[in-house]
C-alpha positions as CSV (number, residue, x, y, z in Angstrom):
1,X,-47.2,4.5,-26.9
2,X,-49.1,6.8,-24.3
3,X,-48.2,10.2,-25.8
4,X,-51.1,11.5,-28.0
5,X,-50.8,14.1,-30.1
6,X,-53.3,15.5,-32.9
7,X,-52.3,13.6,-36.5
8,X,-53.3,17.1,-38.3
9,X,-51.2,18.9,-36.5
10,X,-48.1,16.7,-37.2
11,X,-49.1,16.9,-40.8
12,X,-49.7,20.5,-40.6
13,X,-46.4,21.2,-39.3
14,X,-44.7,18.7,-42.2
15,X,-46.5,20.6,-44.6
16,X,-45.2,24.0,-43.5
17,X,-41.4,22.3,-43.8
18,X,-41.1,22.3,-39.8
19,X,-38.9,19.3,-38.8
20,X,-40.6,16.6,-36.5
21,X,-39.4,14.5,-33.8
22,X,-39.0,11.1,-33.7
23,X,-41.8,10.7,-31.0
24,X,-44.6,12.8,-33.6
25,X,-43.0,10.4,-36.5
26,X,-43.2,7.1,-34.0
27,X,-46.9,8.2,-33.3
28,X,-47.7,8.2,-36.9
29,X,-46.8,4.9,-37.9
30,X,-47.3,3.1,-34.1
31,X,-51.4,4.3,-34.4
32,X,-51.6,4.1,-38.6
33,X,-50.2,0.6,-37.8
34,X,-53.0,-0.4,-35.0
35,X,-55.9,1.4,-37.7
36,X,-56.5,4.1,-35.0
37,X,-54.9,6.5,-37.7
38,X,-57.1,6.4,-41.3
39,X,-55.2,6.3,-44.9
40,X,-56.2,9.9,-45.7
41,X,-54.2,11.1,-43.5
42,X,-51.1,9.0,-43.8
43,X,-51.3,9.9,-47.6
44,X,-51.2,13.4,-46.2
45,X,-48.4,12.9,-44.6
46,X,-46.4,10.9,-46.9
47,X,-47.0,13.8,-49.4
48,X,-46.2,16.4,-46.9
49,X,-42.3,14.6,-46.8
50,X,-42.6,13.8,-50.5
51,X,-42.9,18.0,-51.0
52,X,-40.8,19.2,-47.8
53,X,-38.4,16.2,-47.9
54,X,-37.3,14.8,-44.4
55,X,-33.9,15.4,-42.6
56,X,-31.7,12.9,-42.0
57,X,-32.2,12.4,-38.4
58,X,-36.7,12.2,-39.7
59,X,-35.4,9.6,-41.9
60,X,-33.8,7.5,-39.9
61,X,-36.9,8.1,-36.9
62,X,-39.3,7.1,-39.8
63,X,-36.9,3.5,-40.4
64,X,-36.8,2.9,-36.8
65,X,-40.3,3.4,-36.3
66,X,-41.1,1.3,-39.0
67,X,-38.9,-1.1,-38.0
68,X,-40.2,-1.3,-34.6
69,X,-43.4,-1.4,-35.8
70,X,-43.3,-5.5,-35.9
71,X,-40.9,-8.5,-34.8
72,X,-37.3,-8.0,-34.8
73,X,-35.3,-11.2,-36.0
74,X,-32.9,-12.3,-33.1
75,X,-30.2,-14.3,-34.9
76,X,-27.6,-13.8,-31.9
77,X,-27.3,-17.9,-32.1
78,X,-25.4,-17.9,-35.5
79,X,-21.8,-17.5,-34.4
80,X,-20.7,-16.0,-37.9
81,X,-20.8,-12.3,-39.1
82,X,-24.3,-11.8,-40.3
83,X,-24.1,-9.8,-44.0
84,X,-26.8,-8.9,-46.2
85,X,-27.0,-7.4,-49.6
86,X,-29.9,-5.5,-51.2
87,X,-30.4,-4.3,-54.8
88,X,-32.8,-1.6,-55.7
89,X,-33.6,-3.6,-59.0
90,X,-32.6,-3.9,-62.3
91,X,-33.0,-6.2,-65.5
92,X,-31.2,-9.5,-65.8
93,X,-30.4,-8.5,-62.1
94,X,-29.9,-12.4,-60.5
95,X,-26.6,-11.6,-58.5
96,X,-28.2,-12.5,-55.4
97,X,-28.8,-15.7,-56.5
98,X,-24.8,-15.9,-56.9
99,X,-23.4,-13.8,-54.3
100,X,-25.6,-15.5,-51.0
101,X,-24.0,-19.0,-51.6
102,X,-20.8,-17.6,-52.8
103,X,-20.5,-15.2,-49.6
104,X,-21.7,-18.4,-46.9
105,X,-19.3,-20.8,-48.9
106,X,-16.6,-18.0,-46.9
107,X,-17.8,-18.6,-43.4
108,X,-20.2,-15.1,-43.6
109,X,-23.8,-16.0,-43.0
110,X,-26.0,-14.4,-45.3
111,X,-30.1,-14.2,-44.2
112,X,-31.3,-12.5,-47.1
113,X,-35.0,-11.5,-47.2
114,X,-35.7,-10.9,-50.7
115,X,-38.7,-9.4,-52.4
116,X,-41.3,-10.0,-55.6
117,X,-40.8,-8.7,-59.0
118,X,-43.2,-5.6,-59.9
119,X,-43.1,-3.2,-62.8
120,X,-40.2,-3.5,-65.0
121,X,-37.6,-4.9,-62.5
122,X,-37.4,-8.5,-61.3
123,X,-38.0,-10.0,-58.3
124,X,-35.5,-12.9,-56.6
125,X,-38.6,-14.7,-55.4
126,X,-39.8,-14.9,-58.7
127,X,-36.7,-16.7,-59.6
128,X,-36.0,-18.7,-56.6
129,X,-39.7,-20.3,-57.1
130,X,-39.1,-21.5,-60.9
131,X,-36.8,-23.8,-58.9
132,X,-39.8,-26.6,-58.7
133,X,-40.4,-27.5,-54.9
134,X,-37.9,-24.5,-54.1
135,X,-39.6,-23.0,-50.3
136,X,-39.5,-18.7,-49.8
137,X,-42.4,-18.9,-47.0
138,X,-40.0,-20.2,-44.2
139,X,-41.0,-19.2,-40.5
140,X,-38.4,-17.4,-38.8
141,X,-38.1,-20.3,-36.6
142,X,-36.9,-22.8,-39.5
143,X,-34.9,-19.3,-41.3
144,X,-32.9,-19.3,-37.8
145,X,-32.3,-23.3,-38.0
146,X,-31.1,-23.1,-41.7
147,X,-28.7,-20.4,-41.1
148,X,-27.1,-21.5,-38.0
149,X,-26.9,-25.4,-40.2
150,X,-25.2,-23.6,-43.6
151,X,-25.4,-20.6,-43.1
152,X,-27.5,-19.1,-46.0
153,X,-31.1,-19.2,-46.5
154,X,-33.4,-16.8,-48.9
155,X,-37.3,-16.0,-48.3
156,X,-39.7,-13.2,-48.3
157,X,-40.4,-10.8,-46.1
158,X,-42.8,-12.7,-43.2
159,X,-45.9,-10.8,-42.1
160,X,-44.5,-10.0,-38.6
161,X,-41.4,-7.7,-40.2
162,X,-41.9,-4.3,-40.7
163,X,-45.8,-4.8,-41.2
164,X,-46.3,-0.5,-41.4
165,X,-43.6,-0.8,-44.4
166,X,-46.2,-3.1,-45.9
167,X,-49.3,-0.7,-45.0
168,X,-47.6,2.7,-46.3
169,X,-45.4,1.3,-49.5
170,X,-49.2,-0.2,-50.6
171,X,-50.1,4.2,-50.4
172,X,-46.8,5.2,-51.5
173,X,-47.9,3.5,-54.8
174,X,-51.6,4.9,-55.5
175,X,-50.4,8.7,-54.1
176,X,-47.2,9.5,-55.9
177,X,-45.1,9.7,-53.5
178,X,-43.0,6.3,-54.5
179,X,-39.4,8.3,-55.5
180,X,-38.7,9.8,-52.5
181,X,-35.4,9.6,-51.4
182,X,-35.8,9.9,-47.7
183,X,-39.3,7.2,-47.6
184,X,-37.2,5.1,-50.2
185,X,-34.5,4.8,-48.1
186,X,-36.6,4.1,-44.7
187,X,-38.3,1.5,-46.7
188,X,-35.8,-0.5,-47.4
189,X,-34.0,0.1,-44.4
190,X,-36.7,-1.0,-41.8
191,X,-37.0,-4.9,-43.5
192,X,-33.1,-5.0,-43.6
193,X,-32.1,-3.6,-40.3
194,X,-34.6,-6.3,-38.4
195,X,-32.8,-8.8,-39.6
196,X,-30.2,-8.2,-36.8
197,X,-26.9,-7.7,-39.4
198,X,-23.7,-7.2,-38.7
199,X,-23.1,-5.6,-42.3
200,X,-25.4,-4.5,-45.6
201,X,-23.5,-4.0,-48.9
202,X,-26.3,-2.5,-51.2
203,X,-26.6,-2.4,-54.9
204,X,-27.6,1.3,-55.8
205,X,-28.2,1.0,-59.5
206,X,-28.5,3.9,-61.9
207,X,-29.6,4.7,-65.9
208,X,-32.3,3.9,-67.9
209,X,-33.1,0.5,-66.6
210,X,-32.8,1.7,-62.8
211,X,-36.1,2.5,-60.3
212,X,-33.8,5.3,-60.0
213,X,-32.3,6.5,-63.5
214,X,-30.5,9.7,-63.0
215,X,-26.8,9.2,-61.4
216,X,-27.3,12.2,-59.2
217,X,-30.4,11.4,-57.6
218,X,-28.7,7.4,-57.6
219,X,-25.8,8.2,-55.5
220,X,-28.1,10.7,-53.0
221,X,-30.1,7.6,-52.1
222,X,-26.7,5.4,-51.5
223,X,-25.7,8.6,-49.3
224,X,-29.0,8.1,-47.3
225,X,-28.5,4.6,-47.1
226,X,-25.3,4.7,-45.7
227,X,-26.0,7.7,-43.4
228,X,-29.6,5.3,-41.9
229,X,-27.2,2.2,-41.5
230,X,-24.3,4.0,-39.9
231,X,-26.8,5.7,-37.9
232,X,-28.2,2.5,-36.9
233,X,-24.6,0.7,-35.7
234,X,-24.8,-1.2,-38.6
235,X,-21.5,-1.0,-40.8
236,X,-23.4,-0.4,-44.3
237,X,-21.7,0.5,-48.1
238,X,-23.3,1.0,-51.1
239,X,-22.2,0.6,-54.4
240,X,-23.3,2.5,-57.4
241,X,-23.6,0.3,-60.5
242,X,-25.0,1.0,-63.8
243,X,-28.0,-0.4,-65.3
244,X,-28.0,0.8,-68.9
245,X,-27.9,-2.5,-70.3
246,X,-29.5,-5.2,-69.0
247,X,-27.4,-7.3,-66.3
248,X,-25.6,-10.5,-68.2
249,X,-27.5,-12.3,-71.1
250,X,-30.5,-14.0,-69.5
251,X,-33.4,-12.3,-68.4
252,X,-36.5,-13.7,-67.0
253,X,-37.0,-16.5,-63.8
254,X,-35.7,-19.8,-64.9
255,X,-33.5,-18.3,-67.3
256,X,-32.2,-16.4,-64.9
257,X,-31.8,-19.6,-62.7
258,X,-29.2,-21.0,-65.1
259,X,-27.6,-17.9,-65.4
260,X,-26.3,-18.1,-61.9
261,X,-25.5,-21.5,-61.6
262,X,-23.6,-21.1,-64.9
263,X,-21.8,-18.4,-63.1
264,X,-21.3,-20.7,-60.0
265,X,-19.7,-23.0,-62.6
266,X,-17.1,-20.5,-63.3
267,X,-18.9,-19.8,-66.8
268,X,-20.6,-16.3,-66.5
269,X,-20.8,-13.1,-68.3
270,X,-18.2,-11.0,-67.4
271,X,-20.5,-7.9,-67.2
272,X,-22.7,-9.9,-64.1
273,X,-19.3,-11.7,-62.5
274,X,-17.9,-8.3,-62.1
275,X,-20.6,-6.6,-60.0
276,X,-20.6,-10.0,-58.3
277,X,-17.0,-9.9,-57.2
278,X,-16.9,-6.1,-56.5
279,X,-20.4,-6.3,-54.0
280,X,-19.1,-9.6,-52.5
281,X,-15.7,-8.1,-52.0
282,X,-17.5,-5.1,-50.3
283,X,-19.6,-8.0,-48.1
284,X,-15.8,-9.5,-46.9
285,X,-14.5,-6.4,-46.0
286,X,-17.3,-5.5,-43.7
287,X,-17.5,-9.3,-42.5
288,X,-13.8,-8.4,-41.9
289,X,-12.6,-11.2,-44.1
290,X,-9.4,-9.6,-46.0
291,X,-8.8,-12.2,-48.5
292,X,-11.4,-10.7,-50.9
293,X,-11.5,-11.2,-54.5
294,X,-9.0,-13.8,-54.4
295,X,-11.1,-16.4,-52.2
296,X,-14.5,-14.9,-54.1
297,X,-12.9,-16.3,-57.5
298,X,-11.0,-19.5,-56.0
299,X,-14.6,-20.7,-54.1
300,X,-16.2,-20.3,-57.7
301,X,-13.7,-21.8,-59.5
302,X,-13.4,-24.7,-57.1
303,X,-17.1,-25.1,-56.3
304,X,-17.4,-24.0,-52.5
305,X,-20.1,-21.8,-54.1
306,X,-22.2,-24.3,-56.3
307,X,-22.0,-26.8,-53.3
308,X,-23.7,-24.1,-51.0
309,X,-26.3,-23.2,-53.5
310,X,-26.9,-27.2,-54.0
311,X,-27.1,-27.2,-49.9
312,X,-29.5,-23.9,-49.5
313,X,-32.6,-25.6,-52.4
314,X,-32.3,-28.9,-50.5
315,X,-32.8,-27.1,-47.3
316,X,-35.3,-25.2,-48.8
317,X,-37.4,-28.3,-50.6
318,X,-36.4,-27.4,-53.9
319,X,-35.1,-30.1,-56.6
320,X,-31.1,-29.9,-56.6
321,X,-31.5,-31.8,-60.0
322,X,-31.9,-28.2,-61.5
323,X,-28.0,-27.9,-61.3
324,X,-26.5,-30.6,-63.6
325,X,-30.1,-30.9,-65.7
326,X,-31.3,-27.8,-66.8
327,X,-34.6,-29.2,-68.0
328,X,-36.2,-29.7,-64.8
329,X,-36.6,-26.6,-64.7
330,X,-40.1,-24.6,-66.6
331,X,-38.0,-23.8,-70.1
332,X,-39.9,-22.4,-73.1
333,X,-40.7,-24.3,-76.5
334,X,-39.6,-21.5,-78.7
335,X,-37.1,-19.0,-79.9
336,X,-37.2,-16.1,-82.3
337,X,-34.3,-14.1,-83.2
338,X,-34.3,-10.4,-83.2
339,X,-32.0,-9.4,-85.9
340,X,-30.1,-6.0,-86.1
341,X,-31.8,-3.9,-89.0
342,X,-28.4,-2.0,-90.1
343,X,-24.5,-2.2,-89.6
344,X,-23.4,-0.4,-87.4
345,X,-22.4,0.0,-83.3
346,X,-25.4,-0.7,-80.7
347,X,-25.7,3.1,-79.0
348,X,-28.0,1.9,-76.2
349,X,-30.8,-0.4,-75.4
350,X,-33.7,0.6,-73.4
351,X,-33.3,-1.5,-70.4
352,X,-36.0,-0.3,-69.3
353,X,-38.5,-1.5,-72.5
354,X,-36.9,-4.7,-72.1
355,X,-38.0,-5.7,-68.8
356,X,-41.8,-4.0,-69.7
357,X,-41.8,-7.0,-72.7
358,X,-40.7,-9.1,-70.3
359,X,-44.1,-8.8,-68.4
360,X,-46.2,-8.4,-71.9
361,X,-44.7,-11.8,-72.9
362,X,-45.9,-13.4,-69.4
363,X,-42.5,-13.2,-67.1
364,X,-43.4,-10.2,-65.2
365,X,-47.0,-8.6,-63.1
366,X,-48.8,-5.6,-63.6
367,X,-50.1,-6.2,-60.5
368,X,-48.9,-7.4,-57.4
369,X,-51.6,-10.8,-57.3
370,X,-50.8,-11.5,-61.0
371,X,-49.2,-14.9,-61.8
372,X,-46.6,-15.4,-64.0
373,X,-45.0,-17.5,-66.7
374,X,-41.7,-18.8,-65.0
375,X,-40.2,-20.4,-68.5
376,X,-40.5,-17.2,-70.7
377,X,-37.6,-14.4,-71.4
378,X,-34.8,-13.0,-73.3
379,X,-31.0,-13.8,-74.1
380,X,-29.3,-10.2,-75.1
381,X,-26.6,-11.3,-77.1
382,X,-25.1,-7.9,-78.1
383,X,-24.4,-5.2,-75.7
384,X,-23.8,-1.2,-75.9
385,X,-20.7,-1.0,-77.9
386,X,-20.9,-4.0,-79.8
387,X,-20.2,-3.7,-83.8
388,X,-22.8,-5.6,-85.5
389,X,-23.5,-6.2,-89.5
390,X,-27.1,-5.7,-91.0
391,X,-29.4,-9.7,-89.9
392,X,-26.8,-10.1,-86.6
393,X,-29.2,-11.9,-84.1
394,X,-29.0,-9.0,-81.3
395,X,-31.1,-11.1,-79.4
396,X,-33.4,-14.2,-78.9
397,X,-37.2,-14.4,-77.3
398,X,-38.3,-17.7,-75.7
399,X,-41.8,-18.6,-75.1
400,X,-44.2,-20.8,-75.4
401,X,-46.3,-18.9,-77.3
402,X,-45.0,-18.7,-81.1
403,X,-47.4,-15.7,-82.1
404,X,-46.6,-13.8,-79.0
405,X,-43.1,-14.2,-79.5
406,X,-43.0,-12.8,-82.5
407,X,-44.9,-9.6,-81.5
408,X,-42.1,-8.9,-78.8
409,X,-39.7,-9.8,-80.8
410,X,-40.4,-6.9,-83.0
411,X,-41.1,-4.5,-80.1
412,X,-37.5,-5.4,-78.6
413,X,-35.7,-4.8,-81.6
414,X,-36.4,-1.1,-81.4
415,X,-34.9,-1.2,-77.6
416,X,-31.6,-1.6,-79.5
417,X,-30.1,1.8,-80.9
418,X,-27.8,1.4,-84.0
419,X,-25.8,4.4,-85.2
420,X,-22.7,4.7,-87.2
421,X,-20.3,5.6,-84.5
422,X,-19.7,4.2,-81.1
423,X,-21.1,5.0,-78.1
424,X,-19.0,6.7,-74.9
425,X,-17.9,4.1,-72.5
426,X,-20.0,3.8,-69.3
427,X,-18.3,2.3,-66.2
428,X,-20.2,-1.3,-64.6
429,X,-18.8,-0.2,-61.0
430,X,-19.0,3.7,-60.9
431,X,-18.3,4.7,-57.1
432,X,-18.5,2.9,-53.3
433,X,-20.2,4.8,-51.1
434,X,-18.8,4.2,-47.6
């Protein structure tokens, strides 16, 4: 970029609540990118948009610039509609693991780039890797080849996409400035929309295990979402599901693994089928398949699904194995029960306490270079609205660790509320934002 203009004065003018064109934005992140800008002054910036907010036409500059910032995937090859979906993360949440190979086994190819588990929320690479031999560092070169063979492959994001997403999230985190709408919503944005998609379908989640727990502040993100990707000629929906109760039973990696190919059996939770059916209906529609629902349930039932996930860990080096012999894959040694301390109905459970014990017992990071116990987690046996007597087992904690377990075990039986009366009825799906 040969235009130079002073980075105080763009900062300056942010500050004051001016609006700023997309070449003052592109300037930002093109020289913070090369180092010529320091972190000081992005973290100015990015506080500056946190406190003024950014328009929708700076939000979407901010995406593209960060988009542009690195390599663009070019995926023009692959013949079939190119979908994605995202969540913004959740506890329990392994639908992707579901919905890629259930979406490909309907002709859509599905290049998901997925991310790591941080804070309370899971990552899918986190789960993907408790699959032994199971490969998330594919080149682009070998993500192309694997798509265009069956189509479906899921990695991480590769150090050539969106590397000034990288840079500023890494501030974002240390300055406060994380739950911003508008640099949310470029965030994610930039790493999907170089994938070169067709279609996004994104998981918005809201309550009190959410990133995001108020419903308000939920569906204003899906409305920035959609407004970036429809901006961007890519045909994007978001839908707004709840995450007040952890998602199905299992929660942590390999538990999490069996989960989904339980439900690519036909076997799952109704709670984790249903947002699996309703985001991979929305995934059709935009690949402009109309059969929907119907061919979503008839490829699980007949196992077009299980036979693409079975396809996408051979491709990916991972031990197939897994699917019909769950014990090649990391599975703790033991299991307390959490018992409910009264009769009554389960009010709530802090969703959000569930997946911080995740991480205490070992499943989860603190920090981004952490390691973690793949084998450990939770089943959540009783959900909000359940009737329980007094010594129900609410819930079980496996781990290796027999002392541990029995310290979280304790700490997660006061994430479940028990009062006298039920609780009001909170809708899975609650809107589709289009």
């Amino acid at each position: 970029m040969n235009i130079h203009f002073n980075p105080a004065a763009i900062i300056r003018k942010k500050r004051d609540g001016e609006r700023l064109s997309a070449k003052e934005i592109g300037y930002l992140i093109s020289e913070y990118t090369k180092g010529n800008i320091p972190d000081y002054q992005i973290s100015a910036f990015l506080m500056a948009a946190y406190l003024q907010g950014l328009d929708p036409e700076e939000t979407t500059h901010l995406m593209r610039s960060m988009m542009g910032s690195g390599a663009m995937l070019d995926l023009s090859r692959v013949k079939a509609p190119r979908v994605d979906k995202h969540s913004t993360g959740g506890v329990g949440d392994k639908v992707s693991l579901i919905l890629a190979p259930l979406i490909a086994s309907c002709g859509v190819c599905v290049p998901m780039i997925s991310g790591r588990g941080l804070g309370h929320t899971g990552g899918t690479l986190d789960k993907l890797e408790s699959i032994p031999g199971f490969r998330t560092d594919l080149t682009s070169t070998e993500f192309e080849r694997q798509l265009r063979k069956i189509g479906v492959a899921m990695i991480g994001q590769t150090v050539e996409i969106a590397p000034a997403d990288k840079k500023i999230y890494a501030l974002r985190d240390v300055t406060a400035t994380v739950d911003s709408i508008p640099l949310i919503a470029a965030s994610i944005m930039s790493k999907k929309l170089a994938e070169d998609l067709n279609g996004l379908v994104l998981d918005v989640k809201f309550g009190n295990g959410a990133f995001m727990p108020e419903y308000r502040r939920a569906k204003q993100l899906a409305q920035t979402l959609v407004q970036i990707g429809r901006r961007s000629g890519v045909k994007t929906v978001a839908v707004l599901t709840s995450m007040c109760d952890p998602l199905g039973v299992n929660v942590g990696n390999s538990l999490e693994v069996i989960e989904a190919i339980e439900c690519l059996k036909g076997r799952g939770p109704e709670d984790l089928i249903e947002v699996t059916l309703t985001l991979g209906t929305e995934m059709l529609k935009v690949a402009r398949i109309r059969a929907g629902a119907e061919l979503l349930r008839e490829n699980l039932e007949e196992g077009a699904a299980l036979h693409k996930f079975r396809e996408m860990i051979e491709c990916q080096g991972g031990n197939t194995r897994i699917i019909e012999d769950y014990s090649h894959l990391p599975l703790p040694e033991h299991t307390t029960d959490v018992l409910a301390r009264k009769t009554g109905f389960i009010y709530g459970i802090d969703s959000f306490s569930v997946g911080m014990l995740l991480i205490e017992l070992g499943g989860g990071r603190k920090r981004k270079e952490d390691s973690i116990d793949a084998s450990c987690g939770f089943k959540i046996l009783k959900k909000t609205g359940a009737r329980v007597k007094k010594g129900t087992c609410l819930s079980q904690v496996l781990a290796d660790d027999r002392a541990t377990a029995q310290h979280v075990a304790h700490r997660l039986e006061q994430a479940f509320s028990i009062k006298d009366r039920p609780p009001r009825h909170t809708k899975l799906v609650r809107e589709i934002v289009k």
